[in-house]
C-alpha positions in Angstrom: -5.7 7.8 -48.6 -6.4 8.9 -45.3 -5.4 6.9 -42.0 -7.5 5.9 -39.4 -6.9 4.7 -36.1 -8.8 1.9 -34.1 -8.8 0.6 -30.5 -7.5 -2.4 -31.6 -5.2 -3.7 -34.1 -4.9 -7.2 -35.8 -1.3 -7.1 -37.2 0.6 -5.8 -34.0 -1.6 -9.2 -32.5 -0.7 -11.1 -34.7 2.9 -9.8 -34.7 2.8 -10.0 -30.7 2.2 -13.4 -31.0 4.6 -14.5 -33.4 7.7 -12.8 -32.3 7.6 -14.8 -28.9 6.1 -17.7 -30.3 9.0 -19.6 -28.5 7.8 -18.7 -25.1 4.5 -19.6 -25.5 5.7 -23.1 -27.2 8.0 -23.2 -23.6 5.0 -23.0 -21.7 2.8 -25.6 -23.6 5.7 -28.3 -23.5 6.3 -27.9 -19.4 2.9 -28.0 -18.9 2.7 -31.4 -21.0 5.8 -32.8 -19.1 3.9 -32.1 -16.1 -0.1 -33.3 -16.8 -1.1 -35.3 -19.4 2.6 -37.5 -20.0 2.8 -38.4 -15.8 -1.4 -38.7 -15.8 -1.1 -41.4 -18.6 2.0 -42.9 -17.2 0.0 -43.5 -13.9 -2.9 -45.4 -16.0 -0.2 -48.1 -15.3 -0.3 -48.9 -12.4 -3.3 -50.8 -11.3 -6.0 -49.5 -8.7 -5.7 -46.0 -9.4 -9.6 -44.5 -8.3 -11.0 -41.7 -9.3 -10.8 -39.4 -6.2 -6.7 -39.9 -6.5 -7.2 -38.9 -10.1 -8.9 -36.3 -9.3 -6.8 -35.4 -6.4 -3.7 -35.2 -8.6 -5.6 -33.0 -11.2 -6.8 -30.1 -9.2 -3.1 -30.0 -6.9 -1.7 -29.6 -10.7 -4.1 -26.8 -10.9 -3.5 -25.3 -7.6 0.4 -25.7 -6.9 1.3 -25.6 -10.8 -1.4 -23.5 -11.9 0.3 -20.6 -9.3 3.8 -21.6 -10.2 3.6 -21.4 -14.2 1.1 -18.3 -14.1 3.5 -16.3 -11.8 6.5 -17.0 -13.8 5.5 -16.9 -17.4 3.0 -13.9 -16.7 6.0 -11.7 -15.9 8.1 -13.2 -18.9 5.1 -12.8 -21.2 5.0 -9.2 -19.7 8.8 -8.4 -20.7 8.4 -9.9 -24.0 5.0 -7.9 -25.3 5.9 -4.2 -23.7 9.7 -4.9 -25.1 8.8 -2.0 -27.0 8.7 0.8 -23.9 12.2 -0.1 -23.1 14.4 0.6 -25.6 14.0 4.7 -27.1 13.3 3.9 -30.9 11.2 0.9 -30.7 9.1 3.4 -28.2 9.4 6.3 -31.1 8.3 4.3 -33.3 5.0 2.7 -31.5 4.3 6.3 -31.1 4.5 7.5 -34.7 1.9 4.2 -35.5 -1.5 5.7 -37.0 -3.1 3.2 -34.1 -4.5 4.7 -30.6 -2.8 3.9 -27.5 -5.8 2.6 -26.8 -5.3 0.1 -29.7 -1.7 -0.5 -29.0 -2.8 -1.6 -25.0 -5.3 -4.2 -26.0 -3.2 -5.8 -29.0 0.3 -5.9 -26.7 -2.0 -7.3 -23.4 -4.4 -9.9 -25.6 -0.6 -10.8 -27.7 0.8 -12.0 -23.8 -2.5 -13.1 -22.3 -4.1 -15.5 -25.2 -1.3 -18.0 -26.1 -1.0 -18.8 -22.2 -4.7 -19.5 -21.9 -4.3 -21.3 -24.8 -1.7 -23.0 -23.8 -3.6 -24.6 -20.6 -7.1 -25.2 -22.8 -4.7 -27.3 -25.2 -3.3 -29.4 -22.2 -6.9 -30.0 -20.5 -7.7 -31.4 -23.9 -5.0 -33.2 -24.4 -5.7 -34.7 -20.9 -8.7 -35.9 -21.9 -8.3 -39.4 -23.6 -6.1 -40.1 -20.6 -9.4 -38.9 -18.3 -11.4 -41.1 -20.9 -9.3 -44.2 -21.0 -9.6 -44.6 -16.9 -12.8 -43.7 -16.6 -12.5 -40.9 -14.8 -15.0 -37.4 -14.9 -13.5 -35.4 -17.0 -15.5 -32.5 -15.2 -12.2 -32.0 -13.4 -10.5 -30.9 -16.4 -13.0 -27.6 -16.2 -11.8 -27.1 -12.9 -8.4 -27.5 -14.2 -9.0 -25.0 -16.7 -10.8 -22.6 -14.4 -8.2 -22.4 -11.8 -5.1 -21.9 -14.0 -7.0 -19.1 -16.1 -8.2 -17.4 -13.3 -4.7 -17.6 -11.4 -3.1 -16.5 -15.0 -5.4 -13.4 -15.2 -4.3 -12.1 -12.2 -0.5 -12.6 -12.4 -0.5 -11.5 -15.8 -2.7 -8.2 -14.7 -0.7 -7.4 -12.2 2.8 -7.9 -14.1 1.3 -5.9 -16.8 0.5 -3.2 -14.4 4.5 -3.3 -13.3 5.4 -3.3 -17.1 3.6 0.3 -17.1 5.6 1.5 -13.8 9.4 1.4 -14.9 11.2 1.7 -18.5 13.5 -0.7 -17.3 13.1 -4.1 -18.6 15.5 -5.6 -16.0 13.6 -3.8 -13.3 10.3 -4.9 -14.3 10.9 -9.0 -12.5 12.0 -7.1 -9.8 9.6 -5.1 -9.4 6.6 -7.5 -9.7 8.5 -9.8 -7.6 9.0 -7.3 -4.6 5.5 -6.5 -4.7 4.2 -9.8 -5.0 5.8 -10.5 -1.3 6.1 -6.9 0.4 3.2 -7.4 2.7 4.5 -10.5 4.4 8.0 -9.8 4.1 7.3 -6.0 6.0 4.7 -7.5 8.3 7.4 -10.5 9.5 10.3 -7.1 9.4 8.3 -5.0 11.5 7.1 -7.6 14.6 10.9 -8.9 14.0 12.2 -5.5 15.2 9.6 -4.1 16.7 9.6 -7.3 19.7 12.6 -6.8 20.6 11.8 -3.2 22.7 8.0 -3.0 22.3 5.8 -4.7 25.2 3.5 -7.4 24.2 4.6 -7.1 20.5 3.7 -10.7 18.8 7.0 -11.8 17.2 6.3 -14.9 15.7 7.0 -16.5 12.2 3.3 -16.3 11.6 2.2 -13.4 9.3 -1.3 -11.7 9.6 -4.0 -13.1 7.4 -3.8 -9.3 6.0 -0.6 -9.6 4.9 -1.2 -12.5 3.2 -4.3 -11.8 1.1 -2.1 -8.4 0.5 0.4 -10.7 -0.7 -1.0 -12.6 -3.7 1.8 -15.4 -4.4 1.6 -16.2 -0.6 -2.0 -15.9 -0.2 -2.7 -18.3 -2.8 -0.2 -20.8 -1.7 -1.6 -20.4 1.8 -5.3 -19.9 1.4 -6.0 -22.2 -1.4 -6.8 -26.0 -0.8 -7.3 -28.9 -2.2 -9.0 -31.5 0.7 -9.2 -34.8 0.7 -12.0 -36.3 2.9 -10.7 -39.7 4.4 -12.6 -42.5 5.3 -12.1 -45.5 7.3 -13.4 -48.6 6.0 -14.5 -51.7 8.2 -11.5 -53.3 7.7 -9.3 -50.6 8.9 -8.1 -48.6 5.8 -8.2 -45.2 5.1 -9.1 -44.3 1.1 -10.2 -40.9 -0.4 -13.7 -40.4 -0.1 -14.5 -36.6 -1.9 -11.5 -34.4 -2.8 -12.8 -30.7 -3.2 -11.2 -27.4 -4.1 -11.4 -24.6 -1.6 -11.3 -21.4 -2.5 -13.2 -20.3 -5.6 -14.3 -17.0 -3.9 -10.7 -15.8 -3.1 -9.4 -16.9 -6.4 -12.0 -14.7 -8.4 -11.3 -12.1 -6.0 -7.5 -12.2 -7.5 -8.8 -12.3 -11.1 -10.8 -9.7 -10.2 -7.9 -7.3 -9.0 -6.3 -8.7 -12.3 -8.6 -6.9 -14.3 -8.2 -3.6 -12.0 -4.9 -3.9 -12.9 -5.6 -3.8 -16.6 -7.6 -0.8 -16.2 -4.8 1.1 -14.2 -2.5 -0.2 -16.6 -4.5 1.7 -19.4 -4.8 4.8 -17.3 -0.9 4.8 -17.0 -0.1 3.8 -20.5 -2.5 5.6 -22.1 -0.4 9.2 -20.4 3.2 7.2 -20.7 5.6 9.7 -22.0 7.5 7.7 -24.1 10.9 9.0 -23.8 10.6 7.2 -20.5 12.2 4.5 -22.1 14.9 3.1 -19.8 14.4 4.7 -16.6 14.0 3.2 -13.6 10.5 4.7 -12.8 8.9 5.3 -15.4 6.1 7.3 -13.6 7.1 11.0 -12.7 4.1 11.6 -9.2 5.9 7.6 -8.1 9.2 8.8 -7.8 8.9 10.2 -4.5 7.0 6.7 -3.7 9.9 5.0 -5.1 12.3 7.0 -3.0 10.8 6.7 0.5 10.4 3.2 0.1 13.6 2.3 -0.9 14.9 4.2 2.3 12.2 2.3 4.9 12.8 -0.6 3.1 16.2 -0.9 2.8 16.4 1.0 6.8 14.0 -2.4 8.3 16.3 -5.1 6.1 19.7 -3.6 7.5 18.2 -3.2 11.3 16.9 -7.1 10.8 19.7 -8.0 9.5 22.7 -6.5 11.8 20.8 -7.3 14.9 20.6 -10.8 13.9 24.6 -10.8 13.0 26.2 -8.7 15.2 24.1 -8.0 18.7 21.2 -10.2 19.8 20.1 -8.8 23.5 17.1 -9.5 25.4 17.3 -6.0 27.0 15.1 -3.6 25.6 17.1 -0.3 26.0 20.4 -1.9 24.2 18.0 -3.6 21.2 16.9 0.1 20.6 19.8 2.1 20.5 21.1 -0.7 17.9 17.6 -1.2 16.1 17.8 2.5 15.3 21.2 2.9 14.7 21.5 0.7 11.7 17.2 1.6 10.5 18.7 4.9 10.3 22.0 4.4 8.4 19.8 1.8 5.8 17.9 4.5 5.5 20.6 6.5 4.4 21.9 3.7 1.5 18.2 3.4 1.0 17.5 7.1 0.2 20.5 7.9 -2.3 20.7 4.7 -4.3 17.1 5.2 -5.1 18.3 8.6 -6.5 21.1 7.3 -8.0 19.0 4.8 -10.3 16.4 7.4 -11.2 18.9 10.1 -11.9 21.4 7.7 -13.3 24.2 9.2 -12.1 26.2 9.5 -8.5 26.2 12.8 -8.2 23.0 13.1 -5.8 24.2 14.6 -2.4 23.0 18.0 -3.2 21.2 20.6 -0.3 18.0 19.4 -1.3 18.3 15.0 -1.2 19.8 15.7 2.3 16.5 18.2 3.5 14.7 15.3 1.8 16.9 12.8 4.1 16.6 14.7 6.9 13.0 14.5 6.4 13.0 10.9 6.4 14.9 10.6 9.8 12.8 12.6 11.5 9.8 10.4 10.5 11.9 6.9 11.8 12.6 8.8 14.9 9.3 9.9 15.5 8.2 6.3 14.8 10.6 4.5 16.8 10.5 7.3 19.6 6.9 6.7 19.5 6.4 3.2 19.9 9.4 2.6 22.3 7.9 5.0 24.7 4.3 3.6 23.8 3.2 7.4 22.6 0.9 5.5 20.5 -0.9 3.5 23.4 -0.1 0.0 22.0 1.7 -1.4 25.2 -1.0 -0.1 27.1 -4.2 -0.9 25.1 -6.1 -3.5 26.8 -9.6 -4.5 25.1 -13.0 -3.6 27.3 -14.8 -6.8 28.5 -17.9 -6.3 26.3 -15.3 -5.7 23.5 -13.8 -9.4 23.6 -15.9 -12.6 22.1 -13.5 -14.7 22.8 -9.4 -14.9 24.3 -7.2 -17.8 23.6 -4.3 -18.3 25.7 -1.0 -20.4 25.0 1.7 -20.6 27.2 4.0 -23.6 27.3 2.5 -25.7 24.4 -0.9 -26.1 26.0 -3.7 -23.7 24.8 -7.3 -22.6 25.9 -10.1 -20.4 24.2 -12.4 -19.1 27.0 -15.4 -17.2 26.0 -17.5 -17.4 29.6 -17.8 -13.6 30.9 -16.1 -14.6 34.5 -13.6 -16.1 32.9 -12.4 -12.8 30.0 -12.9 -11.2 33.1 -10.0 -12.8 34.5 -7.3 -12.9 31.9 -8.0 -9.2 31.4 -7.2 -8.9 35.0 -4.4 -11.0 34.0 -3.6 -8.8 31.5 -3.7 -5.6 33.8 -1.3 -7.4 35.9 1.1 -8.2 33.6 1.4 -4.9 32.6 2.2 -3.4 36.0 5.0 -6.3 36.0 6.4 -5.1 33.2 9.9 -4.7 34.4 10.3 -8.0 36.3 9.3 -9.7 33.2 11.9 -8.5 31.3 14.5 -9.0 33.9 16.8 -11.4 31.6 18.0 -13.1 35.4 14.9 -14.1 35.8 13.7 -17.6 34.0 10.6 -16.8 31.9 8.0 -18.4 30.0 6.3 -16.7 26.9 2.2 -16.5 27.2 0.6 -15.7 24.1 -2.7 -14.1 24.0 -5.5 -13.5 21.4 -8.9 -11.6 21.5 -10.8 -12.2 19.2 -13.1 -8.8 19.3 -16.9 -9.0 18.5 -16.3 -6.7 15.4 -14.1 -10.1 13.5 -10.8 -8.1 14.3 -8.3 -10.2 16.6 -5.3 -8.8 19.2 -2.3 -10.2 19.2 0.4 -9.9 22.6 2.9 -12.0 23.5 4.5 -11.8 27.0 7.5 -13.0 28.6 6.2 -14.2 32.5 9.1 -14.6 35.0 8.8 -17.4 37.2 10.5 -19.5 39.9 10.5 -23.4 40.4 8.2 -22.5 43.2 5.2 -21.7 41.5 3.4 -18.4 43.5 -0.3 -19.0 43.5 -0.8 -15.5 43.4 2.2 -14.8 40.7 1.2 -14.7 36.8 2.5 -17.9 35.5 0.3 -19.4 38.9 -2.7 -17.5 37.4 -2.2 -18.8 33.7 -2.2 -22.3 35.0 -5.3 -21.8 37.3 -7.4 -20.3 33.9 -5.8 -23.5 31.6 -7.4 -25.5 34.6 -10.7 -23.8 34.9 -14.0 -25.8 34.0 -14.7 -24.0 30.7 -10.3 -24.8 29.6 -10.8 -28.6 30.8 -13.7 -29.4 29.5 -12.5 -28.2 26.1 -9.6 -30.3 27.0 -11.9 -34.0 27.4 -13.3 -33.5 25.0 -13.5 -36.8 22.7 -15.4 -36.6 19.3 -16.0 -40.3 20.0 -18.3 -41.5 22.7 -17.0 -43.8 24.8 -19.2 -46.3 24.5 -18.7 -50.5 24.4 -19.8 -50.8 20.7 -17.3 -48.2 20.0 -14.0 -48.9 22.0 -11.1 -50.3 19.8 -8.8 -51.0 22.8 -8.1 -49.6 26.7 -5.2 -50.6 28.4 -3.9 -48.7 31.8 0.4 -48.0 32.0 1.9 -47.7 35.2 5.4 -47.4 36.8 5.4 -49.8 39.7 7.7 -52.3 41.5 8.7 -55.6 40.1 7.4 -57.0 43.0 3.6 -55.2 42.6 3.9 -56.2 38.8 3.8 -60.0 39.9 1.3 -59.4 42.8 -0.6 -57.5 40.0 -0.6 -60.1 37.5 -0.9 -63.1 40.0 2.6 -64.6 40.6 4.9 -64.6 43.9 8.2 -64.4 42.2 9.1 -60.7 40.9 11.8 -62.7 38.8 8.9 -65.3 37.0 7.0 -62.2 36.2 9.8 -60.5 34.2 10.5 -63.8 32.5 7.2 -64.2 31.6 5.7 -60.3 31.1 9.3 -59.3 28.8 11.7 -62.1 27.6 8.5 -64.3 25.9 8.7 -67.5 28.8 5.7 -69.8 29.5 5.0 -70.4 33.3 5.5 -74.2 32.2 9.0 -73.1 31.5 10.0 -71.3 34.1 10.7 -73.8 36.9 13.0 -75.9 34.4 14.8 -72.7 33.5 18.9 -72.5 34.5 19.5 -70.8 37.2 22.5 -68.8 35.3 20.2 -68.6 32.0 17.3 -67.1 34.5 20.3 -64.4 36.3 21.1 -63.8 32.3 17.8 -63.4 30.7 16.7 -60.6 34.2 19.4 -59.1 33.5 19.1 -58.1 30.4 14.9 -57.2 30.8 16.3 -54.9 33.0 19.1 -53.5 30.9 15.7 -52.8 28.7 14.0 -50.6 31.0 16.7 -48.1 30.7 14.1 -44.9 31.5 14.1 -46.7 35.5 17.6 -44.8 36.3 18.0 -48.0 38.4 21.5 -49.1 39.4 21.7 -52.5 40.4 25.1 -52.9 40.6 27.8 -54.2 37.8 26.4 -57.5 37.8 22.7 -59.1 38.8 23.1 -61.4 41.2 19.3 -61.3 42.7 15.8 -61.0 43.4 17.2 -58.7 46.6 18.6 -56.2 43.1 14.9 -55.9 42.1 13.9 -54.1 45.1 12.6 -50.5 44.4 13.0 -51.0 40.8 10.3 -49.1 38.4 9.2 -50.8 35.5 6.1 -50.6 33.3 3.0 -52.1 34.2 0.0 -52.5 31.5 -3.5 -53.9 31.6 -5.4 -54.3 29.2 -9.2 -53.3 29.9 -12.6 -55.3 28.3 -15.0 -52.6 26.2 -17.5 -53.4 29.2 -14.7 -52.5 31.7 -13.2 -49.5 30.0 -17.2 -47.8 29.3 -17.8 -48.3 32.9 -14.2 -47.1 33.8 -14.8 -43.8 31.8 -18.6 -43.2 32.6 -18.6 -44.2 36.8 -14.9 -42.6 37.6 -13.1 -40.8 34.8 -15.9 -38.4 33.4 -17.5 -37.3 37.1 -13.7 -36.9 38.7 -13.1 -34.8 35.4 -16.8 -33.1 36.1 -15.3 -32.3 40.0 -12.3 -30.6 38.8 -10.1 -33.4 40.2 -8.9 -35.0 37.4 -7.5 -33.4 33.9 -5.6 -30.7 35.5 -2.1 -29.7 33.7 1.0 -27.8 34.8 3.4 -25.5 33.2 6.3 -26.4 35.6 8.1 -29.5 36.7 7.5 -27.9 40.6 7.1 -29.7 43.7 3.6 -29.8 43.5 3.6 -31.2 40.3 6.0 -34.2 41.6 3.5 -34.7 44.3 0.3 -34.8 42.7 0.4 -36.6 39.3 0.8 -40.3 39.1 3.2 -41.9 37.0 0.6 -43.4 34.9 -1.8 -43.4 32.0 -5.0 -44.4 31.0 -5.5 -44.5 27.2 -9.1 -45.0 25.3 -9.5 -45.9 21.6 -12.8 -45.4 20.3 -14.2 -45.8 16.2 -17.7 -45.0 15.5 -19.2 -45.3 12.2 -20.2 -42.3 10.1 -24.0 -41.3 9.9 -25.4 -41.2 6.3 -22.7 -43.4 5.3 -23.1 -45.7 3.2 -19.9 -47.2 2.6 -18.9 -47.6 6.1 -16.6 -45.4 6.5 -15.0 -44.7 10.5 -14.2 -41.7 12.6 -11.5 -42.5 15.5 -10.6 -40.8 18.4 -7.8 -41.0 21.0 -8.6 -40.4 24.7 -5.6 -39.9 27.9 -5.6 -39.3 31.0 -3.2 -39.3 33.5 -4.3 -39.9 37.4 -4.1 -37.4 40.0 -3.5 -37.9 44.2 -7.4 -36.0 44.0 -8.8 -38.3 41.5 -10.3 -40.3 44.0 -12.7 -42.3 42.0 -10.7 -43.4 39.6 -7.8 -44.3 41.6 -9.7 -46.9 43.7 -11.1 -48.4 40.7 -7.4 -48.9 39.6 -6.6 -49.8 43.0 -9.8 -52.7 42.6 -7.6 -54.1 39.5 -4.2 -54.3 41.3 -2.6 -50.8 40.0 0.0 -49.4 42.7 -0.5 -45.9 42.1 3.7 -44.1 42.9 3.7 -40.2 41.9 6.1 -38.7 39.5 7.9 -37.7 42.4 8.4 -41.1 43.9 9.7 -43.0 40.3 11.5 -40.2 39.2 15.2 -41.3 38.4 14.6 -44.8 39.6 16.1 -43.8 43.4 14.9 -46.7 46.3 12.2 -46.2 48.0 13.8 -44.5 51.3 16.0 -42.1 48.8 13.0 -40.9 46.5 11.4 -37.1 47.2 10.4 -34.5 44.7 13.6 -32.8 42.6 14.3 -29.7 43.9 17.1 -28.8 41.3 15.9 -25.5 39.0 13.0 -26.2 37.4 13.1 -26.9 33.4 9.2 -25.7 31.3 7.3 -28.6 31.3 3.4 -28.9 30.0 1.6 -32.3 31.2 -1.2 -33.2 29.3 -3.6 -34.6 31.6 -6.1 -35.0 30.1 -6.7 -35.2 25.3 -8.6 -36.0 22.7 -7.2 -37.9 19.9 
């Protein structure tokens, strides 16, 4: 009888299927463990809602979903193309009367099925548990969805990796190494490259590229499940919608799951099958194969050995080292990638060192290249009608300015720093890092960082001065105010005012003569009806130790308090408490109009002498709720709102004045020194960002 040949065939299925049947019965029993056994064990506990049910469902999906597809796609992978790695189980797939065709679909359905399975048996399973709470079981799709889509891609891509080596041991590797190269080269490259490149953002951030490029990090990044909270009347916060984000990016992956199939096929489908246990398994990849093992293994051992052995700010000595060791990882790289493919060490023949040689002179040129800025990166600077938007960061405080005159400036900025290149990376100078971002009206962003030199002093014409005048503009503060809140009586929770004045203006403030009644009374809990009985030695005791609280005064009153004459010049902590009526009139007559005039929400990057002189040691503070619109459950939205007062805040300093507040400067309480010793400090400045003025 004559044979025919099909593009699929039942028994090697079926076969498939059976000989790993362990696996498969591995995955279904974690995934049990994991859903429906803790789900129904929850069911215990009273007051479980549905939103946490559902919460806990689709983070199963997301964070599980990932973690089970990535592993068991590449295990399922080793276990149905077992056959390519060993020489006579490959013989004898080939001698089969069944097309390769036929021998592709029935090894990739064998892996892919029982996993899918596998996850529409636990959904179902989680059913009565859905059931029995009352709970939608419309999340259990979703479940379902998610883990099937995130399986079709892992096993895709793992499949495509079975096709690229005859190595069953370098298969995991492989798909693991190519599940995180784009990050892991991406954080490499701005590691090494920051150290002598200009502007080069070196950050532990990764470009959203790299990520999507990366699929195990994209999706663990990219994916979400949110919770929307609510604030009920009474105060508590409960789940009000929980919804998965990111369908579109996830059937992207699935998507590039099936490509992967396809180039799968292509590959298998011209597999010569004495391939079988070679490291690459693909003869136009071997050069591939080589020149990224030498890159790769040349940017891990430059990472790695500046890290150990020489860490220098200077730009000329991070160079010579950077390419000293790039170059001799490149080396290691180069002819243990020949050494696996040819499987054997003798490699260093005339024509893997021209091939070697080759490969320096591309690192050189590379490095060369960007160290002398051949390429123009250094020097690029985006054209005004280029730039949407540029956010700045320098210090922990941030801006996004889009106003012409004001991406007019930083670019100027920009231009500046740039000609200063060389004093800002003088390592005796003291310098802060500013961090910019354009965001370009084609969606594409631009990334520098800079190191900015600067003195306690600040320069108003220097370019830390000029980063502080652009985080102070009208566009950066009023960002800044901004409260999602309005300040308005029906909405204020609480006000209340903290300043650092005298004992003896904390009892004028609060109506009492005696500085001594009004620590008594304000900190250690005594009624005024008690105080004129008090012991004299119990009342030395109990100021003594209200004092010994207020250990942030720096005050040194001696070993021992032996009077009201010791409380002289001492800071403590003032507070008043505002009505609603008092705090919405506060905010809307003085706070909002001084903010309007520029003279009040101002910040500064440096502890400097003008800082000491203008900001008050104070702080107004503004809680505000307001009640969601279309709700119907009343639900709250809160927001915070600070400010601290400046000398040019006139408005709102006399109102304080009005209630009793003694406004002192930072310079004048600073380390707690009497009046006739205080001044600003004058020692070497230390980085400091005051938040003058932000939303909650």
């Amino acid at each position: 009888m004559r044979s025919k040949t099909s593009c699929f065939n039942g028994a090697l299925l079926r076969s498939g299927m059976k000989r790993f049947w362990p696996l498969w019965a591995g995955y279904l029993l974690i995934w049990i463990l994991v859903m429906p056994l803790p789900l129904l064990r929850g069911l215990r506990y009273p007051g479980i809602s549905a939103m946490e049910f559902r919460e806990w469902v689709l983070n199963l999906a997301r964070f599980g979903g990932e973690i089970m597809g990535a592993i068991f796609a590449v295990f399922s992978a080793m276990a149905v193309w077992s056959f390519l790695y060993a020489g006579r189980s490959a013989s004898g797939m080939a001698c089969l009367p069944v097309r390769r065709e036929g021998q592709f679909f029935s090894a990739l359905l064998a892996g892919f099925l029982p996993l899918a399975a596998g996850n529409l048996i636990v959904a179902l399973l989680t059913l009565p548990v859905c059931l029995a709470g009352g709970f939608s079981p419309a999340v259990l799709g979703e479940f379902f969805c998610i883990s099937v889509l995130m399986l079709l891609f892992f096993y895709g891509f793992a499949t495509l990796c079975a096709q690229l080596t005859g190595n069953v041991l370098i298969l995991p590797v492989v798909y693991g190494i190519l599940n995180f190269v784009a990050v892991a080269v991406d954080f490499l490259l701005h590691l090494v490259l920051g150290y002598f490149v200009y502007g080069m953002y070196r950050d532990s951030m990764v470009s959203d590229l790299a990520c999507y490029l990366s699929p195990a990090v994209g999706m663990i990044i990219r994916l979400d499940t949110e919770s929307i909270y609510g604030q009920t009347l009474q105060g508590e916060y409960v789940v009000q919608q929980v919804v998965f984000r990111g369908w579109g990016l996830l059937l992207i992956y699935a998507a590039v799951g099936i490509l992967c199939i396809v180039a799968a096929l292509l590959l298998f489908r011209r597999r010569k099958m004495e391939s079988a246990g070679d490291v690459v398994a693909v003869d136009f990849l071997r050069p591939v194969f080589r020149w990224c093992m030498a890159l790769g293994c040349g940017l891990c051992l430059a990472c790695l050995m500046q890290a150990i052995l020489y860490w220098s700010q200077d730009a000329a000595s991070s160079f010579a080292t950077l390419l000293v060791f790039f170059l001799l990882g490149a080396f290691i790289g180069w002819f243990a990638a020949e050494m696996l493919m040819k499987k054997t060490l003798r490699v260093f023949g005339k024509k893997n060192w021209a091939g070697f040689g080759i490969c320096c002179a591309v690192i050189l040129v590379l490095m060369l290249g960007m160290r002398f800025d051949l390429f123009g990166y250094e020097r690029r600077i985006p054209r005004a009608e280029q730039v949407k938007s540029v956010s700045l960061s320098c210090s922990g405080e941030s801006a996004v300015l889009a106003e012409p005159e004001n991406v007019a400036r930083v670019l100027e900025l920009h231009r500046e720093i740039l000609a200063d290149k060389a004093l800002n990376q003088d390592p005796e100078h003291a310098r802060m890092d500013l961090h910019l971002s354009y965001e370009l009206n084609n969606g594409l962003h631009m990334d520098r960082s800079y190191p900015l030199a600067y003195w306690y002093d600040l320069n108003e014409t220097g370019e830390l001065g000029k980063v502080q005048e652009l985080l102070n503009c009208a566009e950066a503060t009023a960002a800044r105010k901004e409260i999602a809140v309005p300040v308005t009586r029906e909405n204020i929770v609480y006000a209340v005012v903290t300043a650092s004045m005298t004992v003896e203006e904390c009892a004028r403030a609060a109506g009492l003569s005696d500085p001594e009644d009004y620590l008594l009374a304000a900190y250690a809990g005594y009624s005024p009806a008690e105080l004129p009985i008090l012991d004299p030695e119990k009342r030395r005791e109990r100021v003594e130790e209200v004092l010994n609280d207020f250990a942030e005064s720096g005050w040194d009153y001696g070993a021992e308090y032996t009077g009201p004459r010791d409380l002289e010049g001492v800071f403590i902590t003032y507070n008043l408490s505002l009505t609603d009526a008092e705090a919405e009139a506060f905010y809307r007559d003085c706070i909002l109009p001084d903010i309007q005039d520029g003279t009040l929400g101002r910040i500064w990057l440096i502890s400097d002498k003008d800082y000491y002189a203008q900001v008050y040691s104070a702080m107004i503070s503004i809680s505000c709720e307001e009640e969601q619109q279309n709700s119907k459950s009343g639900y709250r939205r809160s927001a915070d709102f600070y400010t601290h007062p400046l000398v040019t805040s006139r408005r709102t300093n006399a109102w304080l004045a009005k209630k009793g507040i003694v406004l002192h400067t930072e310079g004048e309480t600073c380390l707690g020194e009497p009046a006739e010793k205080k001044g600003p400090v004058l020692s070497a400045a230390v980085p400091l960002m005051v938040e003058t003025s932000q939303p909650g």
